[in-house]
C-alpha positions in Angstrom: 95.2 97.1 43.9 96.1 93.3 44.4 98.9 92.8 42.2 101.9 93.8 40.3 99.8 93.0 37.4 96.7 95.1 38.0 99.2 98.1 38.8 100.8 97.6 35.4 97.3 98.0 33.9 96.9 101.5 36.0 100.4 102.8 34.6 99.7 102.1 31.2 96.3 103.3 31.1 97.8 106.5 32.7 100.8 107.1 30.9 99.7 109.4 28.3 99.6 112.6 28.1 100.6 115.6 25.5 104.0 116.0 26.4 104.9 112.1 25.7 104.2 112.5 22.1 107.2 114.8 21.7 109.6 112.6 20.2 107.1 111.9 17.1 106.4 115.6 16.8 110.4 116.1 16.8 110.4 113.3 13.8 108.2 114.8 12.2 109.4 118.3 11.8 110.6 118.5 8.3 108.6 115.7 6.9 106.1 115.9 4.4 102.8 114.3 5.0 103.2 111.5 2.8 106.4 111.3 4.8 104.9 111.5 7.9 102.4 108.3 7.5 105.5 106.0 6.1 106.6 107.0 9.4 103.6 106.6 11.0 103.1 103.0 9.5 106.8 101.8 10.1 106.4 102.8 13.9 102.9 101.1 14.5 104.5 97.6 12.9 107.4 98.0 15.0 105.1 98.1 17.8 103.3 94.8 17.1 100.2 96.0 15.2 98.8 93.7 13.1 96.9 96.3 11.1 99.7 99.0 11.0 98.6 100.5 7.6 94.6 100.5 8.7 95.6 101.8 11.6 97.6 105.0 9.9 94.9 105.2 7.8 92.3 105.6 10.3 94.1 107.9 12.3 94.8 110.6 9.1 91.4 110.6 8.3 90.2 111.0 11.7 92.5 114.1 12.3 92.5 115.7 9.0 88.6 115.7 8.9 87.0 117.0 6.8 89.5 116.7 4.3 90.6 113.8 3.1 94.3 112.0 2.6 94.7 112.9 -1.0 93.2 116.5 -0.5 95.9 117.2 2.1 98.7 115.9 0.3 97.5 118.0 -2.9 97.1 121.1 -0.8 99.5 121.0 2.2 97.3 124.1 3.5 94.5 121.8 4.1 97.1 120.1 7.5 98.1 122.1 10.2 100.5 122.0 12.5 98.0 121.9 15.5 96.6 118.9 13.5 100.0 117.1 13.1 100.8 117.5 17.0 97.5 116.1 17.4 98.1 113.3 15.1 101.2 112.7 16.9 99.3 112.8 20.5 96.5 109.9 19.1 99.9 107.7 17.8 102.2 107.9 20.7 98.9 106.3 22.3 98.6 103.8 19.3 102.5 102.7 19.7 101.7 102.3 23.0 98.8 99.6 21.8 95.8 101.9 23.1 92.6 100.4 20.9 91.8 102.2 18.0 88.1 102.3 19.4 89.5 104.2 22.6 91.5 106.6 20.9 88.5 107.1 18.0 85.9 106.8 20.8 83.3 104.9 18.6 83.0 101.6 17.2 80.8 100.4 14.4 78.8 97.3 15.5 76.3 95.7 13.3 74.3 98.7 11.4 74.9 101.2 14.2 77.9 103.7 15.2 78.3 103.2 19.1 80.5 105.7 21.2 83.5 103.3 23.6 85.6 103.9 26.3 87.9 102.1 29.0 84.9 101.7 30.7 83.5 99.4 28.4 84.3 96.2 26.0 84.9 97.6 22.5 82.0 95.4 20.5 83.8 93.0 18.1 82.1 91.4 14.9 82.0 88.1 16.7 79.3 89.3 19.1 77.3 89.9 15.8 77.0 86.1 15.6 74.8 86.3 19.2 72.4 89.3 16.9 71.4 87.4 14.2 71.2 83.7 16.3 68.7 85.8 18.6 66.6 87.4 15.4 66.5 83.9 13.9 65.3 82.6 16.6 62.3 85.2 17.5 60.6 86.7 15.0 57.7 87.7 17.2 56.6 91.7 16.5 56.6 92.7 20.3 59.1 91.2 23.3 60.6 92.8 26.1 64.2 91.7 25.9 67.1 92.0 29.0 70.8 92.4 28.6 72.3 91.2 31.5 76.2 93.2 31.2 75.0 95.4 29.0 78.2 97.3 28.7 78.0 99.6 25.4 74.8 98.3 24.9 75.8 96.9 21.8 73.7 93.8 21.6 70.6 95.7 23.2 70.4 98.1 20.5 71.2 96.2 17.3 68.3 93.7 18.3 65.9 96.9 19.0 67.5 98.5 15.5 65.9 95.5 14.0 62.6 94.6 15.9 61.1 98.4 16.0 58.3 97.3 18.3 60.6 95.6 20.7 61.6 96.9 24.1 64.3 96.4 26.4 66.4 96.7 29.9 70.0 96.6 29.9 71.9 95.8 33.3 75.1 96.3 34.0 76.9 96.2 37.6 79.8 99.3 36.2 77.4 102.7 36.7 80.1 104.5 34.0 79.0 101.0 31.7 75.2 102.5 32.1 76.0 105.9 31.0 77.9 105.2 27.7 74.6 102.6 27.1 72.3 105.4 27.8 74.3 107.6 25.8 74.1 105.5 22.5 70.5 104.3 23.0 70.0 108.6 22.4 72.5 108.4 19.2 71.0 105.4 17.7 67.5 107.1 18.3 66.1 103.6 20.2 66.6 105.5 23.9 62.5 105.1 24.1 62.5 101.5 23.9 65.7 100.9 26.1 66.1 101.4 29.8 69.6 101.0 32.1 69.7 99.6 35.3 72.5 99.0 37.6 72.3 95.4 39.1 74.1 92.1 39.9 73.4 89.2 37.1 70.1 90.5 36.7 68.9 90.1 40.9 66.2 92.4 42.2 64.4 92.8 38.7 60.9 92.2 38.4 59.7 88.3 37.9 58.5 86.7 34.6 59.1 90.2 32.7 61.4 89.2 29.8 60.8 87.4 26.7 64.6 86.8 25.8 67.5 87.2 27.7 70.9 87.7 26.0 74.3 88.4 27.4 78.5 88.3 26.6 79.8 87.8 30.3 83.0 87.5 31.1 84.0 84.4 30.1 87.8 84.5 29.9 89.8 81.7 32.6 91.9 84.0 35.2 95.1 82.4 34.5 94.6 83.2 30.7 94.0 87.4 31.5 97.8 87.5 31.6 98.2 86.4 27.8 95.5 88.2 25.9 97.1 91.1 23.5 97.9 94.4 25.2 94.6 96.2 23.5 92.2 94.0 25.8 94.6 93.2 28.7 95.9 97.0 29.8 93.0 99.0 28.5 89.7 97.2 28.7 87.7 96.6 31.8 88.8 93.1 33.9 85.2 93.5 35.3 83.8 92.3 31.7 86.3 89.7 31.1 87.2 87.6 33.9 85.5 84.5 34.1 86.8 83.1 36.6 88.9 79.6 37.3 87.3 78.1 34.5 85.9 81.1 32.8 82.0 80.0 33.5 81.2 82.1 37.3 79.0 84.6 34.9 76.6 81.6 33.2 76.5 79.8 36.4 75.0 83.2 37.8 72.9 84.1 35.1 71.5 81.0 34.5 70.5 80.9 38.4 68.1 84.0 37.9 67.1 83.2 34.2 64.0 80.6 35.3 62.9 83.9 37.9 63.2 86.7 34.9 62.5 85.0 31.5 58.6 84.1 30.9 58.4 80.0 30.2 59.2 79.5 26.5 61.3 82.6 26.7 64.9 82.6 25.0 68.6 82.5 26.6 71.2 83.6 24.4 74.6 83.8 25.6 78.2 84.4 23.8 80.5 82.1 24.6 84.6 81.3 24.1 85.7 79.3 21.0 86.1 76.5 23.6 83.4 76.7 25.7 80.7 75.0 23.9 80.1 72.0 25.6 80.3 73.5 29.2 77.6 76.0 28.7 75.6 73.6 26.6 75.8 71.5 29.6 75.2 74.5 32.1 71.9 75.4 30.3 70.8 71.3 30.2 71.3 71.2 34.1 69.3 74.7 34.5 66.4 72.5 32.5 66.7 74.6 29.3 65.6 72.6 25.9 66.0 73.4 22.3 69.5 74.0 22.9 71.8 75.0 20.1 75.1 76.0 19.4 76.1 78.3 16.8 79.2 79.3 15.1 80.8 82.7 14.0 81.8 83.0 10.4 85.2 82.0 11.0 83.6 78.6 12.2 84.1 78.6 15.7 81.7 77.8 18.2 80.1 81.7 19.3 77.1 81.0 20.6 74.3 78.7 22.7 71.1 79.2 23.1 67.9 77.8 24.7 64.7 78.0 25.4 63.2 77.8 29.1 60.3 75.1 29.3 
């Protein structure tokens, strides 16, 4: 604990509990359920969420499972109370900008349904962009493929979804990281073909044993971890975003170990900031990389570089 700051984080990852929902269980009383989520919505825009109406929507579906909205409101025995007090429990954390992926505990990513917690980045359709540049690029039937901060194991599994005689190793330094990996590898039914290791940028791992090598480091500047929206900054793991001073310590690192892991004409795929084209372009040029390319996300900004290691 180094900072003001980082104890911030602590409180507000600590700060809920069932009691502090009382105030929206004491609102909601006397309200009907269509009632309840006009409330529900009006509260979550006060609160600064974009999506307020998503959001609510989510939320009510997720607790009144498995009846649906309409359903409840046309049969008011279909919601109990124990399901509005937990309704109210999953929103006091919402108004208190908890991600929705937290409080769900999965995420959808690509064609699979991956379980999330504070212990790992939520997977955002951006990394997609680093999938499909990496299945573009290698169409080969079999490669052995390493994730270097595998995290949820996101990008790992979507590329093994796809390539059905591909293998692969995700690494991740965050032990708690490995086990929610492992533990969607087993739900997405690839668990087989993927293996977890805990390691440093890839170091100890045997030589020349990877085909492709793909990664989303932390590549956020330290002086920029103070402005990102409450979601990332309070509740996901600084571990997997830091950067660093200029937000490239993880490339720098990876790239040092890439020419030791990846077999010569293997791939290096890395997600990148919006801004940080150039730089890692230039990173993987200096590491003698050729073929480089960098690729945009659909909302046109620059996503990804990648390379191939002569």
């Amino acid at each position: 604990m180094n900072s003001d700051f980082d104890k911030l984080v602590v409180n507000a990852r600590t700060v809920f509990d069932a009691s502090a929902s009382k105030p929206l269980r004491d609102a909601w009383a006397e309200l009907s359920l269509v009632e309840i989520r006009a409330d529900l919505v009006k509260r979550f825009g006060a609160a600064g969420i974009g999506e307020a109406e998503t959001d609510a929507r989510f939320l009510l579906a997720h607790v009144l499972a498995p009846a649906s909205y309409a359903e409840a409101v046309a049969d008011p025995a279909l919601c109990s109370w124990q399901q509005i007090n937990w309704l109210a429990e999953l929103a006091w954390e919402r108004v208190h900008r908890k991600p929705m992926s937290q409080i769900l505990g999965t995420q959808p990513f690509w064609t699979l349904e991956l379980d999330v917690s504070e212990d790992v980045l939520t997977p955002r359709a951006d990394t997609e962009t680093l999938v499909e540049a990496v299945l573009d690029a290698r169409s080969q039937t079999t490669a052995r493929v390493l994730d270097i901060g595998v995290g949820s194991g996101a990008i790992l599994l979507a590329l093994l979804s796809e390539r059905k005689a591909w293998q692969g190793v995700g690494v991740d330094v965050s032990e708690a990281a490995l086990d929610i990996a492992a533990k969607n590898a087993r739900r997405c039914g690839l668990d087989e073909r993927a293996e977890f290791l805990q390691a440093s940028w890839g170091r100890g791992l045997p030589a020349g044993a990877f085909d492709i090598l793909v990664s989303n480091p932390p590549y956020i500047r330290s002086d920029v971890m103070k402005t990102l929206n409450p979601e990332v900054r309070d509740f996901e793991p600084h571990l997997a975003l830091d950067g660093g001073v200029d937000g490239l310590d993880a490339y720098r690192a990876i790239l040092d170990e890439a020419r030791n892991l990846v077999k010569p004409g293997g791939l290096v795929a890395f997600e990148i900031g919006y801004d940080q084209g150039e730089a890692v372009s230039g990173l993987l040029q200096a590491h003698g990389l050729s073929g480089i390319a960098l690729i945009q996300d659909l909302a046109g900004h620059d996503r990804v570089v990648l390379g191939a290691l002569s």
